[in-house]
N, C-alpha and C positions, 0 to 999 in steps of 0.2 A: 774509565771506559771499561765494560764489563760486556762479556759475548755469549749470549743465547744459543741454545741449536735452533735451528728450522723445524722440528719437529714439536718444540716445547716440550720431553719429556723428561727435562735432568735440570738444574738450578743452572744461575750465571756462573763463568767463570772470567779470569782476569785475562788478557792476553798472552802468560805462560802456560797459563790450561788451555787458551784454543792452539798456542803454536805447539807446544805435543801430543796433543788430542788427536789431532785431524778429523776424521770421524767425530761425531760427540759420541758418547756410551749410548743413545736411543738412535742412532743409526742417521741421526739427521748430519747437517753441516752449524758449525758456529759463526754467525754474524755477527757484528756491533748493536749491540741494545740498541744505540741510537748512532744516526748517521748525521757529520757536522755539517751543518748550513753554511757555506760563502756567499756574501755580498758582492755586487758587482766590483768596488773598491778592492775585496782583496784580490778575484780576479786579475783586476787591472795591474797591482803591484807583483801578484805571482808570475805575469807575463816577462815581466824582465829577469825569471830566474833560469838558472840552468838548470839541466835532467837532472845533474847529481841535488841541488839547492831542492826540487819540487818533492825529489823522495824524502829529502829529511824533514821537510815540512810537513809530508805527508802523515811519515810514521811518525812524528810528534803529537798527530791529531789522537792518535790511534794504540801509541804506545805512552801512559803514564810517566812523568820524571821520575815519581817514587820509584818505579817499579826498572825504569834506564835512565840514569841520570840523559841529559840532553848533551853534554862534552863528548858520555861514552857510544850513545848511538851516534852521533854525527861519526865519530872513531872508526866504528861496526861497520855503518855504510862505506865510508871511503875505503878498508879495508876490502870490503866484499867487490869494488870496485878498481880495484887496483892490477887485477888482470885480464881488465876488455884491452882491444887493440885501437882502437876510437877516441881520443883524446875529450870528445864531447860522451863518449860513453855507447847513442845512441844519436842517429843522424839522419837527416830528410834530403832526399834528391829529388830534386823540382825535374819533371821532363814535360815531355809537349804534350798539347792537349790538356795539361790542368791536370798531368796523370801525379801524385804528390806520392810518394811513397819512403812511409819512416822506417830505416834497417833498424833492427830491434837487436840484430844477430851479432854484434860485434864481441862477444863473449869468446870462453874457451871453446864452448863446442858449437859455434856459429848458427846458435838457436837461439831467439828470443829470450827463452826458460831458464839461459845463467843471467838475467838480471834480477829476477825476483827468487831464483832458487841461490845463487851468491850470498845474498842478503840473509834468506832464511839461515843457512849455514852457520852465518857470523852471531845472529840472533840466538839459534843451538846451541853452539860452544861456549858464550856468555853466561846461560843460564844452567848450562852440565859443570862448566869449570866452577862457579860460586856453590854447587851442590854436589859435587862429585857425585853426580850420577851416570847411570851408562843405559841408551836407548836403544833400541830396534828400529830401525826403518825400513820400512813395507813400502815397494813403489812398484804395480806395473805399466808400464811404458809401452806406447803405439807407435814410440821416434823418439821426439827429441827427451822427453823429462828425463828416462833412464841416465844418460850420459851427464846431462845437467847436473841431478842431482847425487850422481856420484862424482865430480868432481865441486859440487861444492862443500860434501863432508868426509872423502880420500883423505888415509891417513890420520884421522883423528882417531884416539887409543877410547875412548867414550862415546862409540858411535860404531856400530856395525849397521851396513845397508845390504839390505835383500833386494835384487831390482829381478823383474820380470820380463823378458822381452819375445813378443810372437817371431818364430824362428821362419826366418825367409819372406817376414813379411815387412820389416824394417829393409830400409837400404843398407847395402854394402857398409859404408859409410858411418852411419847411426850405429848398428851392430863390433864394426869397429871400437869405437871411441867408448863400448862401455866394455867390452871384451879384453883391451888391451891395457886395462888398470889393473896391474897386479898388486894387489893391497893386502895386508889383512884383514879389514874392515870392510873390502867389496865383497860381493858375493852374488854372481852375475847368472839368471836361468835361463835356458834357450829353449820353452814350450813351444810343443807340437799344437798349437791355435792359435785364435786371433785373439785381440786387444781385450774384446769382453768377456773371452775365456778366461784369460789370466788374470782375468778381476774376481772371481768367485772365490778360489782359495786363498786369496785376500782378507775378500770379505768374510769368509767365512773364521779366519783367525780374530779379526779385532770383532768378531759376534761372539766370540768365546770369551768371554769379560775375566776369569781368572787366568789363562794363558796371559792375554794382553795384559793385565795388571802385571803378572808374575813377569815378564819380560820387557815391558815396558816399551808396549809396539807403540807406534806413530807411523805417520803418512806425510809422502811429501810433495805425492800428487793433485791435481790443482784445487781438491777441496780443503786446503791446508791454508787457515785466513791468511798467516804470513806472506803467502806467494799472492792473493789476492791484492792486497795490499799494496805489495810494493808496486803492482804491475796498475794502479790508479794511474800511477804518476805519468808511464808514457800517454796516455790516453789527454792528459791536464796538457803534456810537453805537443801531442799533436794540433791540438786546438789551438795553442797559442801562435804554433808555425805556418797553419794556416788560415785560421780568421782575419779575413779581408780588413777589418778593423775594431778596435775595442774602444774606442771616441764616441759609440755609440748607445742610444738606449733605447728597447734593450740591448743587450749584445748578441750581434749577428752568432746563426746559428750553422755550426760546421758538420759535414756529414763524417762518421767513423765507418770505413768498412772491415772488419775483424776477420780473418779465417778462422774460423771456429770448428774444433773439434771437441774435447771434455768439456769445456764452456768456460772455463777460468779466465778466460781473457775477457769474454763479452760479459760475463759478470761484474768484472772489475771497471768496465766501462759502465754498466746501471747503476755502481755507486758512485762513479765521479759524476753521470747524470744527476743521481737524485741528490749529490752534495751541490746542486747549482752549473754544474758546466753544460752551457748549453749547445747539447752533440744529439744529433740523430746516429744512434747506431744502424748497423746492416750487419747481419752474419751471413756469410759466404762459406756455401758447403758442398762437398764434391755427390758422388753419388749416391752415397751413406747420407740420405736426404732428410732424414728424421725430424732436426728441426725446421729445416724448410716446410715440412707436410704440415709439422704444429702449430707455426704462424702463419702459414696461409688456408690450413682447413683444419684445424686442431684433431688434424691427426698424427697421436702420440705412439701409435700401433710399431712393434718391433717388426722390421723384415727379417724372412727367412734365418738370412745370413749376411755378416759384412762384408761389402764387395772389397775384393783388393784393385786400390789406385794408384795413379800418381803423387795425388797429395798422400800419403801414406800415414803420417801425422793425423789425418781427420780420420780414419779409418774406423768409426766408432759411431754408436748411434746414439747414447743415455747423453742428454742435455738440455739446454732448455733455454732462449732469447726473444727479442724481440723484431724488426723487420730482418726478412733474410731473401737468400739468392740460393740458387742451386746450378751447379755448373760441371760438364762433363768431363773427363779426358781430351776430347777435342778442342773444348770450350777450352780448357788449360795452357793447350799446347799452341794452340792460336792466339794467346793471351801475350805467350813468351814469343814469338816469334815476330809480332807486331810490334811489343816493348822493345825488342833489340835492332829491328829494321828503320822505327822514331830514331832509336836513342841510342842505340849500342850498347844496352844496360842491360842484362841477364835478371830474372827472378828468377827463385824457387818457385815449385809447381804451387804453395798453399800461396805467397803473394800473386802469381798470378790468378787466383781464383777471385782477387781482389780487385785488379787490374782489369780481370773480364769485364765484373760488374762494371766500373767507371766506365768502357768502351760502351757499355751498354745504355748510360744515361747521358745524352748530349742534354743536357739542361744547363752547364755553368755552375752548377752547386759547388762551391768550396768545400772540398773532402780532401779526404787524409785514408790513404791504402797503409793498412799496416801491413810489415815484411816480416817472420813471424823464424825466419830461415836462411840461411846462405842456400844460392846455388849450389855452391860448392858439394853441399848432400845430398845433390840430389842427380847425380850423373846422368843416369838413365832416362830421367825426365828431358833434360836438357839435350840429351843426344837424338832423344825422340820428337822431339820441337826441331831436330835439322842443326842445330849449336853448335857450336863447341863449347867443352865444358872449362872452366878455368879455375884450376886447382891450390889453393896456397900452399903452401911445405906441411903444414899443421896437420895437411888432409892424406898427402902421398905418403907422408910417413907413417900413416897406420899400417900399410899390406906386409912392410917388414919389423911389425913387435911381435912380439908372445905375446899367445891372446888365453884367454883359461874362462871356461863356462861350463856348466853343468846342463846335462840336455832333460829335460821332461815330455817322456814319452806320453801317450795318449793313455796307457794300460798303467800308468802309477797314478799315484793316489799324492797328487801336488801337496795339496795341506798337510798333511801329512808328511810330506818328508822335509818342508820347510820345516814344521816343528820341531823335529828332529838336528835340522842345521841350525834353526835359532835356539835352542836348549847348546849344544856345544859351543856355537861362538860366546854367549851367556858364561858360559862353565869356562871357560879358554879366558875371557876376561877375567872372570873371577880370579881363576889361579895365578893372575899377575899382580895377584896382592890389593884390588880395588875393593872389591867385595860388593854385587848387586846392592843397588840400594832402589827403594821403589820411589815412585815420584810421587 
């Protein structure tokens, strides 16, 4: 299996070039040359497997034996899995009305994003520990990746992360949970913008091709194929919990509706589409309506500015799907209040944007609302729907840790003084006797 950028402008690489890559060198993303075809048959057979059994099958499509024997990624995955709270991992709550909604969030930091960021982590340390090498990780964050994917590489001595987070425009919560990792490998920024702000000096570091060589940047934001990848699998796991039945031929076809903000998720649903599973997607976006405007009038045109929401997560306009929905504040909070008056079951503001939609289609369609978030992060939302919010110990214990961040004013010069912190934590490695090595 060998992965292309989107772009076409640089050769193939193997699956350890697209997972430290991120970016390709021509600014595009890396996909699979080619994408594997299933038969109804192994559909059929893949239905009686569990979350944890569809990811390994998955990444086995995807990841070479040469390249991970098949004993040690099964290993990886169970490893990367070993600290959800969810004994199934990931789990489905049937409510009234046909409303289907799969928790994706049973992770550390009650987001979706530690199941495919977990993984990647286990997949990094695999291939840094056989190479002693030592990477940079570049991520900024609109919610939940930040937290995600600092604890799934916290505390690794080969692995320094830079995360980025719009200051006061993440939740209490979210801002927490990357704040209060005091590592020597975290390295947490609190910008004066929003989510597309802190994408620029970003980008502008892995466009500087000898910096990034020299440091050996990577991303572990959702154009990083690894998190694409794993994140097939719930999409395979919702289809199976909800198709009326597979006795059939063809096989009945299930609706996915996705909260979509960067687009990793709904991506990784057009490739388990185009590998055979037959799903109609929906993307569901709050008022940062971007792709709603490109699927319904191919208007791709940037607003102004991005509005601040309650789904706070979507807060972003660059991305790209196929059928979608666009839903307000209102729309949200009527979504949650309805869910919990049915059923006494709480969402996050980004599932209820999922929830809308279905309220909104009395047809009978077999769909599956993906849950993308705990309540739990989202207080304010839930307080504003009339709720109460209900907290685990995981969540009240952030207000009493040390929390340590560096602030970026409006009047510095971002890129710039990341380079500066990623040349010393670089330099700080080195002197612990490692010695850069380049990849």
């Amino acid at each position: 299996m060998q992965y292309v950028s989107t772009r076409g402008g640089v050769g193939a690489v193997d699956f350890e070039g697209a997972l430290f890559s991120g970016y390709a060198p021509d600014a595009g993303l890396f996909m699979p040359q080619h994408i594997p075809s299933l038969d109804g048959d192994t559909l059929r057979r893949w239905s009686r497997l569990s979350y944890r059994e569809l990811v390994k099958e998955l990444c086995a499509l995807f990841i070479p034996a040469a390249l991970v024997p098949p004993s040690t990624l099964n290993d990886l995955i169970d490893r990367a899995f070993s600290r959800f709270r969810h004994k199934d991992i990931i789990h489905l709550s049937r409510l009234k009305g046909g409303l289907n909604v799969l928790e994706l969030w049973h992770g550390v930091t009650y987001a979706f994003k530690d199941l495919s960021l977990s993984c990647t982590g286990q997949f990094l340390q695999y291939f840094l520990e056989k190479q002693q090498k030592h990477v940079t990780i570049l991520v900024g964050t609109s919610g939940d990746t930040g937290s995600s994917a600092i604890e799934s590489v916290r505390g690794q001595k080969n692995m320094d992360i830079f995360v980025l987070l719009p200051k006061g425009l993440c939740t209490q919560t979210q801002e927490l949970q990357m704040t209060t990792v005091i590592e020597d490998n975290v390295h947490v920024f609190a910008a004066r913008g929003n989510s597309d702000e802190i994408d620029e000096p970003i980008k502008e570091l892995f466009a500087d091709v000898d910096f990034a060589r020299k440091y050996n940047l990577m991303s572990l934001n959702s154009v990083n194929w690894s998190r694409i990848m794993v994140q097939i699998a719930h999409h395979f796991y919702a289809y199976f919990q909800c198709a009326p039945s597979l006795d059939t031929t063809p096989l009945p076809l299930v609706e996915i509706v996705v909260p979509t903000g960067g687009g990793g998720n709904i991506t990784a649903g057009c490739i388990a589409q185009r590998m055979g599973l037959p799903i109609q997607l929906v993307a569901v976006v709050n008022s940062n309506d971007i792709i709603h405007r490109t699927v319904q009038h191919g208007d791709f045109s940037l607003s102004q500015s991005v509005k601040a929401t309650l789904a706070s997560a979507m807060d972003i306009q660059l991305s790209e799907t196929l059928r979608s929905c666009s839903a307000s504040d209102e729309d949200i909070v009527g979504a949650m209040r309805r869910c919990w008056e049915e059923n006494l079951y709480l969402l996050c503001p980004h599932s209820a944007l999922a929830a809308h939609y279905h309220y909104c289609q009395p047809d009978g369609t077999p769909r599956c609302c993906l849950a993308p978030a705990s309540p739990a992060k989202f207080q304010e939302a839930v307080l504003r729907a009339g709720l109460a919010p209900q907290l685990p110990p995981g969540i009240t214990a952030l207000t009493a840790m040390e929390t340590r961040s560096t602030p970026l004013e409006r009047d510095q010069d971002w890129a710039q003084l990341l380079r500066e912190r990623i040349a010393a934590a670089a330099e700080q490695w080195g002197a612990a006797g490692q010695g850069a090595t380049q990849p």
